[in-house]
C-alpha positions in Angstrom: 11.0 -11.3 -38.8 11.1 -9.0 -42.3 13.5 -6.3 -42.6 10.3 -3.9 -42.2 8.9 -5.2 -38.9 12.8 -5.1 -37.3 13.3 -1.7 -38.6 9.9 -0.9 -36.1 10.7 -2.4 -33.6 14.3 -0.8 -33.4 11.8 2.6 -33.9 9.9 1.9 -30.7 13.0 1.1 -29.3 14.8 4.3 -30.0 11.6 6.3 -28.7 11.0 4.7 -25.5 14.5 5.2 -24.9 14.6 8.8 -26.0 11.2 9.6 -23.8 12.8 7.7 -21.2 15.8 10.6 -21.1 14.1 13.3 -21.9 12.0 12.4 -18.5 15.0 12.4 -16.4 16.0 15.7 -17.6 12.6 17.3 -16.9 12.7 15.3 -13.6 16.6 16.7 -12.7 15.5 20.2 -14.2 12.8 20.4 -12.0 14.8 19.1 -8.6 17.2 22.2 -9.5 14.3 24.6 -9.7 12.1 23.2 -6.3 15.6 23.7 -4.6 16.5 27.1 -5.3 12.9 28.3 -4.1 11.0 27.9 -0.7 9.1 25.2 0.3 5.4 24.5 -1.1 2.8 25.5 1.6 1.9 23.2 3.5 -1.0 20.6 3.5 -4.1 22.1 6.1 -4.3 18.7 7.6 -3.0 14.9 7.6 -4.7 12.0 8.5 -3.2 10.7 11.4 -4.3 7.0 12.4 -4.2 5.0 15.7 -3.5 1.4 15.3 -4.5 1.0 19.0 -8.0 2.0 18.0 -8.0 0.4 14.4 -10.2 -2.8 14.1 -9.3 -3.6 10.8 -12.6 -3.5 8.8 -11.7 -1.9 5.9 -15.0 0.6 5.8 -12.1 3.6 4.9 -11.1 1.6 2.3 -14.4 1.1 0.8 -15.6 4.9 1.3 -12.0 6.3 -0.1 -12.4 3.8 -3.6 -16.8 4.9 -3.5 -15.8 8.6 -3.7 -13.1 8.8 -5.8 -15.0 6.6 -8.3 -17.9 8.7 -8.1 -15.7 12.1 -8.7 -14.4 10.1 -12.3 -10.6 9.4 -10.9 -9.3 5.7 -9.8 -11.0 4.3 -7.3 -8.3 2.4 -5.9 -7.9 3.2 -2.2 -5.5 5.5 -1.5 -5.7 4.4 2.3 -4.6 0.9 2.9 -5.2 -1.2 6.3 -2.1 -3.9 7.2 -2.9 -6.9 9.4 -0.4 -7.1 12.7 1.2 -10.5 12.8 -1.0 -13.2 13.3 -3.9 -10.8 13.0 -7.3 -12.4 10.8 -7.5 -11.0 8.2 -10.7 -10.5 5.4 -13.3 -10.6 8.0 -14.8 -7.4 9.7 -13.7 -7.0 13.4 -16.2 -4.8 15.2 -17.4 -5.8 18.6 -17.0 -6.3 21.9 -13.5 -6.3 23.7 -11.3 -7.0 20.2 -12.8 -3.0 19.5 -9.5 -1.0 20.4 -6.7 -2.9 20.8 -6.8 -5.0 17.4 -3.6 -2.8 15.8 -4.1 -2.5 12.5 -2.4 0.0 10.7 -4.0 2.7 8.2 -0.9 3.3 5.8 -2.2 7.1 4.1 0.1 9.6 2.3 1.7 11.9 5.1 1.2 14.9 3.6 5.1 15.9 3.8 6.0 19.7 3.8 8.7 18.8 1.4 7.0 16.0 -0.9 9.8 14.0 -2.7 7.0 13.0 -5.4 6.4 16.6 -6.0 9.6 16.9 -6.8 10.5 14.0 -9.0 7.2 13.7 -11.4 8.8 14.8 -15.0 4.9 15.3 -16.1 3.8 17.8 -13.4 1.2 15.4 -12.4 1.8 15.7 -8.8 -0.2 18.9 -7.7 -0.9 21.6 -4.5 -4.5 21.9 -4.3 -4.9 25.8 -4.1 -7.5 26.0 -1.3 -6.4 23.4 1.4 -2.6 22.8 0.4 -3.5 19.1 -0.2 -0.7 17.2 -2.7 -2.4 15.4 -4.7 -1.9 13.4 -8.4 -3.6 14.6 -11.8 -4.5 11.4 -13.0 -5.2 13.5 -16.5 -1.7 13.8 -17.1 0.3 10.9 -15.0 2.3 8.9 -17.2 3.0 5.9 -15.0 6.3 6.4 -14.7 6.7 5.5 -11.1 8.8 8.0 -10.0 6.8 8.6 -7.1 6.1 5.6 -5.9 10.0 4.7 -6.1 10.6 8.7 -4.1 8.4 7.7 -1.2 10.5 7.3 1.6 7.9 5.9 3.9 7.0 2.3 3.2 3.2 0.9 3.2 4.3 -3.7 3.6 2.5 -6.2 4.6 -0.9 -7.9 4.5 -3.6 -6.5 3.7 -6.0 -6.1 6.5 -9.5 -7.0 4.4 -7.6 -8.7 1.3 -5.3 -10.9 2.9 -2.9 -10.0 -0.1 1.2 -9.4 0.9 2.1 -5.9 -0.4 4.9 -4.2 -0.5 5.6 -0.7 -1.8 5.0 2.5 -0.4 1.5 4.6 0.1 1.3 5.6 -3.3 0.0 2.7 -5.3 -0.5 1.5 -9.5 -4.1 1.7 -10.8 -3.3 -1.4 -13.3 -7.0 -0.9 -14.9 -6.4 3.2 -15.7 -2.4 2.8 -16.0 -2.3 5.6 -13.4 -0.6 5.9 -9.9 -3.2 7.4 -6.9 -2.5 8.6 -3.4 -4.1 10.3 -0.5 -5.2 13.6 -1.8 -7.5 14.5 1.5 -10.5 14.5 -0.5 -9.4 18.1 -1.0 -12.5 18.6 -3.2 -15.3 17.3 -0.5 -16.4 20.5 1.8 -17.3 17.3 4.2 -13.6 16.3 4.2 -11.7 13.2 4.0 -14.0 9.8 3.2 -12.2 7.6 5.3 -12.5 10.0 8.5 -16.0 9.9 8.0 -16.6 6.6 7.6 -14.7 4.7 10.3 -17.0 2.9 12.9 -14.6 3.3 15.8 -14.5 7.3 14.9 -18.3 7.0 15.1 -18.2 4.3 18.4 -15.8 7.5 20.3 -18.3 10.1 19.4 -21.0 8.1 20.5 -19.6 7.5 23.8 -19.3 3.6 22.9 -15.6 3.9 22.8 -13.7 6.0 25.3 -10.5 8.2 23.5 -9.5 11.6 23.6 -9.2 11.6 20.0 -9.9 9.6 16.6 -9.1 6.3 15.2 -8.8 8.3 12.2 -8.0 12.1 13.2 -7.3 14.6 11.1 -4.4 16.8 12.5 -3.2 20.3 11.5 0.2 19.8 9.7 2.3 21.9 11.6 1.1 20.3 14.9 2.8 17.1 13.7 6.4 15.9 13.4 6.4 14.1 10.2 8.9 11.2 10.5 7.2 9.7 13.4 3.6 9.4 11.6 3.0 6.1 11.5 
C-alpha cells in the first residue's frame, strides 16, 4: 500500500468516525427536545391482526410491496406473515376447515403514541403524516443507520409464512437494494386506506358471510381504543 492510498484510507476512516458522532449528538439532542414537549398526536388507526383468522397466504404482503412500488418508495413489505411452529410454509392456505384457525401472525408497525424510532433517527427521517397521524419513514433522507430498527422494542422472529426464510429483527426492516429502512406507514397517502386490509381473502371471506367473525383478520382499530403493549 503507497503512502498516498494509506493516507485515504486513514481519511475515510477519520470521517466515518466523525459522522458517526456527530449522529449520536443529533440523536441525544433530539431525545432531550421530544422529552421536554408533549407527546406527537397520535396515529388515526393501527392495523390490528388476528392470528386465529390468518391463513398465511401472504396476499398483504404482495399488495403492501405493489403499492409502495407503484408510489416510487421500497417495495419491501412493511407487513410480514410468521409461520406457527410446524406450520407449511410457501404455499397459499385458503380453503375449507384450515380457513381460521391456521395462526399465522401479521408482524405490522404498532403505531406507538410515543415511537422510540421517532425519537432516535439523527436524520429526521422518521415523520407524522399531517392528515392521519401515521409515523412513517422518508426514504428521501434515511441514512441507514439503523437506529430504528435497533429502538423497536417489539420484535418481528421467525419464519416467514410465504418465504420460509428465519428472520429475526423487529417490524422495521433493511431495503438492501435502495440502502434504506421501511415500515408500516398505513398507506397514509391512499384515500382507500391500508393495502394489506384490503387485500386479505379472509377480510373479504367475513364480509361475504363465508367466514363468521365479528371483526377482521386484518382490522384497522382507532388508536386510542387499543392498549399498545398487548398488540400482537
Amino acid at each position: 500500500m503507497t503512502v498516498q492510498q494509506e493516507g485515504r484510507r486513514a481519511f475515510l476512516t477519520a470521517a466515518a468516525a466523525t459522522a458517526g458522532s456527530l449522529f449520536a449528538l443529533l440523536g441525544a439532542a433530539k431525545v432531550a427536545a421530544v422529552a421536554e414537549t408533549e407527546l406527537p398526536p397520535l396515529s388515526e388507526g393501527v392495523i390490528f391482526p388476528d392470528p386465529s383468522l390468518c391463513v398465511g397466504c401472504g396476499a398483504c404482503e404482495v399488495a403492501c410491496g405493489q403499492v409502495h412500488r407503484e408510489a416510487g418508495l421500497s417495495g419491501v413489505p412493511r407487513i410480514h406473515v410468521f409461520a406457527p411452529p410446524g406450520a407449511p410454509v410457501g404455499i397459499v392456505i385458503a380453503t375449507g376447515a384450515q380457513m381460521g384457525n391456521a395462526g399465522y401472525l401479521p408482524s405490522p408497525c404498532k403505531q406507538c403514541p410515543d415511537p422510540e424510532c421517532f425519537v432516535v433517527c439523527p436524520a429526521d427521517a422518521l415523520r407524522i403524516d399531517g392528515r392521519v397521524g401515521a409515523r412513517f419513514i422518508d426514504e428521501s433522507v434515511c441514512v441507514a443507520c439503523g437506529k430504528c430498527e435497533a429502538s423497536c422494542p417489539f420484535p418481528a422472529e421467525g419464519v416467514l409464512a410465504v418465504s420460509g426464510e428465519a428472520h429475526a429483527g423487529t417490524r422495521i426492516f433493511y431495503d438492501p437494494d435502495l440502502h434504506v429502512y421501511t415500515k408500516c406507514d398505513m398507506c397514509h397517502w391512499r384515500p382507500e386506506g391500508p393495502a394489506c386490509v384490503g387485500a386479505c381473502p379472509v377480510n373479504h371471506a367475513i364480509q361475504l358471510g363465508i367466514i363468521e367473525s365479528d371483526h377482521l383478520c386484518l382490522d384497522i382499530r382507532r388508536s386510542d381504543e387499543v392498549t399498545y403493549r398487548q398488540i400482537l
